[in-house]
N, C-alpha and C positions, 0 to 999 in steps of 0.2 A: 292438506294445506301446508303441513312442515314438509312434505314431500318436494312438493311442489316448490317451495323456496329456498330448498336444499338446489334444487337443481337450476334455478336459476345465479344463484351464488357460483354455483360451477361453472358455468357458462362462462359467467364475468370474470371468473379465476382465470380459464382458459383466453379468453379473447385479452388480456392483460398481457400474460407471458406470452401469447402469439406478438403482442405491438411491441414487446420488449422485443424481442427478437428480430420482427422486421426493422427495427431501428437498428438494431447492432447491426445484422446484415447491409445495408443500405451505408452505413457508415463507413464498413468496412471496403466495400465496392468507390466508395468516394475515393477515400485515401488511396486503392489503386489507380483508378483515374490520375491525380494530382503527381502519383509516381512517376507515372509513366507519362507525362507532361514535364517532368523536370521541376517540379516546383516546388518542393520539399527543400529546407534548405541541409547542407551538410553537419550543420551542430544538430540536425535530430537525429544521427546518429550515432551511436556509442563507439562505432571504429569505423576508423576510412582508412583502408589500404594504398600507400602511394608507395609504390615500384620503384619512382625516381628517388627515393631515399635511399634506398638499397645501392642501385646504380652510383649515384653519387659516391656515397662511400666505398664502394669497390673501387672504382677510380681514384678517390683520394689513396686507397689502398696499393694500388699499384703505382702510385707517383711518388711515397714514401718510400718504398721498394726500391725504384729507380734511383733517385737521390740518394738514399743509405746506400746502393750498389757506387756512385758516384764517388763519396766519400772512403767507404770502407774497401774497397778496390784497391789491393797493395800493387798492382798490376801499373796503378793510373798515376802512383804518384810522385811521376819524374814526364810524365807526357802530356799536363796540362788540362786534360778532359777527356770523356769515356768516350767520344768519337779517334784522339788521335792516340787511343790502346790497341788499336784494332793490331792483328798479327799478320801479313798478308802472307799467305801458304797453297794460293794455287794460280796456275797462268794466267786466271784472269785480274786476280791483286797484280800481279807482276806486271806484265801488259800495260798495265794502268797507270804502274808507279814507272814503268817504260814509256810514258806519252807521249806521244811527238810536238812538239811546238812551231809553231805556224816559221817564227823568223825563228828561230834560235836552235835548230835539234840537233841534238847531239847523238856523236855516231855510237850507233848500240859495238861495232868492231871494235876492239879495243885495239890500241897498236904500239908496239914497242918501240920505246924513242931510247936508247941507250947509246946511241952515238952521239960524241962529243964534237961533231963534222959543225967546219962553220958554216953558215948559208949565204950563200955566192949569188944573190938577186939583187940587182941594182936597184931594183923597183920598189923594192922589201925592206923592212926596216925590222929585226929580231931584238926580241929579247930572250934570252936563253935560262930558263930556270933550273937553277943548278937546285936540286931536293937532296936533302940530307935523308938519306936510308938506311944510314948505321944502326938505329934505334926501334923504326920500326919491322913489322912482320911483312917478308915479304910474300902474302898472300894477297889477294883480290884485287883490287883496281885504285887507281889517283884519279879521281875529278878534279880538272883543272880547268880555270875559270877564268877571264882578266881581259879587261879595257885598255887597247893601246893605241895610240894614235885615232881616237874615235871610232874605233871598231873593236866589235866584240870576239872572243875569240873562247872558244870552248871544245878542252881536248878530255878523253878517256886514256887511259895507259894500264896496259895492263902489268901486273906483278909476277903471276905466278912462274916465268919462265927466267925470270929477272936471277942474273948472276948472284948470287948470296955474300960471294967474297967482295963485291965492289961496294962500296961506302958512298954513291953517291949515283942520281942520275939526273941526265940533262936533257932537257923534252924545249927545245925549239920553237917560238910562238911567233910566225911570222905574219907580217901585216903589210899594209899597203903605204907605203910612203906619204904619200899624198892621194886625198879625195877632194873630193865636190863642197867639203866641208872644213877641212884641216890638211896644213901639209906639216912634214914632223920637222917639230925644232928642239935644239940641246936642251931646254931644260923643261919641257912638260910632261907633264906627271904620269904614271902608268901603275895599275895596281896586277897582282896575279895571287890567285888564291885554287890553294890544294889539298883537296877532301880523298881520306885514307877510307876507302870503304873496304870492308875484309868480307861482311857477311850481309846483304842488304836484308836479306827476311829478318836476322835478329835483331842488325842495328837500326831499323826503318824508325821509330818509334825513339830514337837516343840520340846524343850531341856526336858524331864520331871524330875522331882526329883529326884536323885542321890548323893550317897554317896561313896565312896572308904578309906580300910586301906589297912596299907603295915603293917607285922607287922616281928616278928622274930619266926621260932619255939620253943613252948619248948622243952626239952631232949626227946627224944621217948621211953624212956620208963619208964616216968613219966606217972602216972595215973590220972592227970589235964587234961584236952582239953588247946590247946590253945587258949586264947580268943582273939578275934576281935569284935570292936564297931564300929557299924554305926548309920550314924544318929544324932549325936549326936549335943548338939545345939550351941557347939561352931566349929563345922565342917565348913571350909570355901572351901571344893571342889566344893559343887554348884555352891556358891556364884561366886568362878572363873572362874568357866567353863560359865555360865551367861554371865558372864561382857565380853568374849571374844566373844560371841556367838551375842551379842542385838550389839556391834560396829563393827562388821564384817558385818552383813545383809546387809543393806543396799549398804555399798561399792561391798560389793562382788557381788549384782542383777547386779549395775551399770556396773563391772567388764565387767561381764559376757556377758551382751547386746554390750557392747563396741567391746567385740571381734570378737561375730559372726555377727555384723556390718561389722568388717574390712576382716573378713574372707572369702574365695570362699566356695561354698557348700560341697567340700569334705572335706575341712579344718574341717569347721563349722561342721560337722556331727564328725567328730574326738575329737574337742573341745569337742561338746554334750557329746560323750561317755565318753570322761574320765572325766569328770565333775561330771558323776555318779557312780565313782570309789576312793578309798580312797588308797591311797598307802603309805605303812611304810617299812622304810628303817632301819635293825639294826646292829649292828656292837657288835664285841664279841670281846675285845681286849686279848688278849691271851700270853702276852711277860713275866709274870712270871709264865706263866703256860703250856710252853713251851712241854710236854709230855704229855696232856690232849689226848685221846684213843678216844670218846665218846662223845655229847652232845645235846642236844635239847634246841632250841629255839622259844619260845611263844607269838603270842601277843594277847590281846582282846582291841575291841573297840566296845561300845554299846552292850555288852553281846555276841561278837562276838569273840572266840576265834581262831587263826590258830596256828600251830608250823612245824615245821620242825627238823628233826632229823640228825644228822650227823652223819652216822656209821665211819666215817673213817676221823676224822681231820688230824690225820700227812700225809695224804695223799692228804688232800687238801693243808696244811701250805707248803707242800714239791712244790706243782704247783702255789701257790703264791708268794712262794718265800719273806713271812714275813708271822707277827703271829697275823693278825685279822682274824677273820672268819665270814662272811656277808651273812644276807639272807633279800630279799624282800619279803613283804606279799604285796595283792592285796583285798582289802573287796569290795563289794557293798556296794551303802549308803542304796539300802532297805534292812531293820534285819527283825527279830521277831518281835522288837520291836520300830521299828520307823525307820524315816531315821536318820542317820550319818549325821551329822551340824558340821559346824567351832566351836568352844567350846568345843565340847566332847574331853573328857580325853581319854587316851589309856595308859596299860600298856607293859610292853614288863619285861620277864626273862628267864633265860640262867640256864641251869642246868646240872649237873654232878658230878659223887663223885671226879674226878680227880681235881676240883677246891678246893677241901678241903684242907686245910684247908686257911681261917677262912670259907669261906662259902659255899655250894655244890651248892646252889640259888642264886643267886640275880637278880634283881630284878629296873625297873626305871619305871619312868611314865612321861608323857608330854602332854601339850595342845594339839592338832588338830590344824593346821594353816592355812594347804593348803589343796587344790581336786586336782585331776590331778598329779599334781607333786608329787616327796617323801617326805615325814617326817622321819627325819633322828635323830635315838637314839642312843646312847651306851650304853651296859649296863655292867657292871664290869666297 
């Protein structure tokens, strides 16, 4: 009888911990179910690996790198930003910084103007720019630049075979008398400016030696050239264009890293761009000149000339409804001849016989201040 109920106790022992067990089993079989449905939420686990944190901070990692490069760059801090550090060192930098420009190109030949010969063209109206060469080296080239008579005119000259013993040369800048838009009178304005490049791959990236006059025409049909002097050694346009250029660097790196810090990546890529843009804003005030037909407006910076032509002002003054007449230029900072920096000078002049009298040209000039934004001139 105790046999007998010994064995039935066992039984019910067993068939106990069998139901414990198909229950744990069956439980356990649920919760993969539930797994594998997504339906578990994330806080029931002790760790969730997410990748994008990782990534994240690599990338913050390499944008601190860049910006510290930005900054800490002794390379950078006379050239405004780690785009205009670059070094150009092979044909295709040169090439590049060799461009050609749609209206404006200048001859890659360089050509020796060392004759003092007057120009015998009736049709021609010169101004002869006498350059003081006592002072500098005569190696590399003169970029020579300048708006006369509402046309542009853009010379190269080379140095190196240039007489050493002579203190001066005279380079010829002959124009057209009269166009479609200006004929020349005694006293309208003309500027010429002349960039000393010795070495383009080191100085690409630097202010090089320059000088600029404005000056007045003579009568045109005076058998004089008129003269313009550069160079000369009481010229203080270097010297200011310099002193703008050396106290701006280093604020403007700092600028510059500051904002594509604060900036999101498509901001910062927009920043970049215009940062490698120069833009001038000019203004033509026109209230006593109220029936002007006709006029053309020019600017150069860094031997970089653009203009713009107005065939039809009373037609614009009539859709403004006043009498300024405004046009924006847009340059790159890379030229022929270097990048465009804070310091560079620009001129800007407005032309047409209907301004006459007193003047058919005139003519302003002004520092460089800003990138990106406009530089805003008047000129009358």
């Amino acid at each position: 009888m105790k046999h007998k109920l010994f064995n039935i106790n066992k039984i019910s022992i067993i068939l106990v911990v069998f139901s414990i067990l198909f229950f744990l089993s069956s439980s356990n079989y649920s919760y993969s179910i539930k797994s594998n449905n997504n339906e578990i939420k994330d806080d029931e686990f002790d760790y969730i690996f997410d990748p994008g944190e990782y990534i994240d901070d690599e990338n913050k990692e390499q944008e601190k790198n860049i910006n510290t490069n930005k900054i800490n760059n002794q390379d950078n801090l006379a050239q405004h930003s780690d785009k205009s550090s670059k070094i150009i060192n092979t044909k295709e930098d040169i090439n590049l910084v060799n461009k050609s420009h749609t209206k404006n190109s200048i001859n890659p030949i360089y050509e020796d103007q060392n004759s003092d010969n007057n120009f015998n063209d009736k049709d021609k109206i010169v101004v002869k720019a006498r350059i003081n060469v006592a002072n500098i080296e005569k190696i590399g080239f003169l970029n020579i630049a300048g708006f006369i008579n509402g046309q542009e005119v853009l010379k190269n000259v080379t140095l190196d075979n240039f007489d050493s013993s002579k203190q001066t040369l005279n380079v010829n800048l002959a124009v057209d008398k009269e166009t479609d838009i200006i004929k020349a009178g005694d006293r309208d304005e003309f500027f010429v400016c002349a960039y000393h490049i010795k070495d383009l791959l080191k100085e690409y990236n630097s202010m090089p030696y320059f000088d600029c006059d404005e000056g007045d025409l003579l009568g045109p049909d005076t058998a004089t050239p008129t003269l313009s002097r550069l160079f000369s050694p009481n010229s203080l346009v270097y010297r200011d264009s310099q002193n703008v250029f050396n106290n701006s660097s280093n604020k403007y790196t700092q600028l510059l890293s500051t904002n594509n810090n604060n900036n999101n990546n498509g901001n910062q890529q927009q920043t970049e761009k215009n940062e490698e843009q120069v833009k001038i804003k000019i203004y033509v005030p026109l209230e006593d000149r109220k029936n002007t037909q006709k006029l053309k407006i020019a600017v150069m910076i860094k031997g970089e000339i653009k203009s713009a032509i107005i065939d039809n002002v009373q037609e614009e003054l009539n859709k403004l409804g006043g009498y300024t007449i405004s046009r924006s230029f847009t340059f790159d900072r890379d030229t022929n001849i270097g990048k465009i920096q804070i310091g560079d000078r620009y001129h800007a002049c407005v032309s047409s016989t209907d301004l006459n009298p007193p003047e058919g040209s005139e003519c302003e000039k002004r520092i460089l201040k800003n990138f990106g934004r406009e530089n805003v001139l008047y000129v009358r």
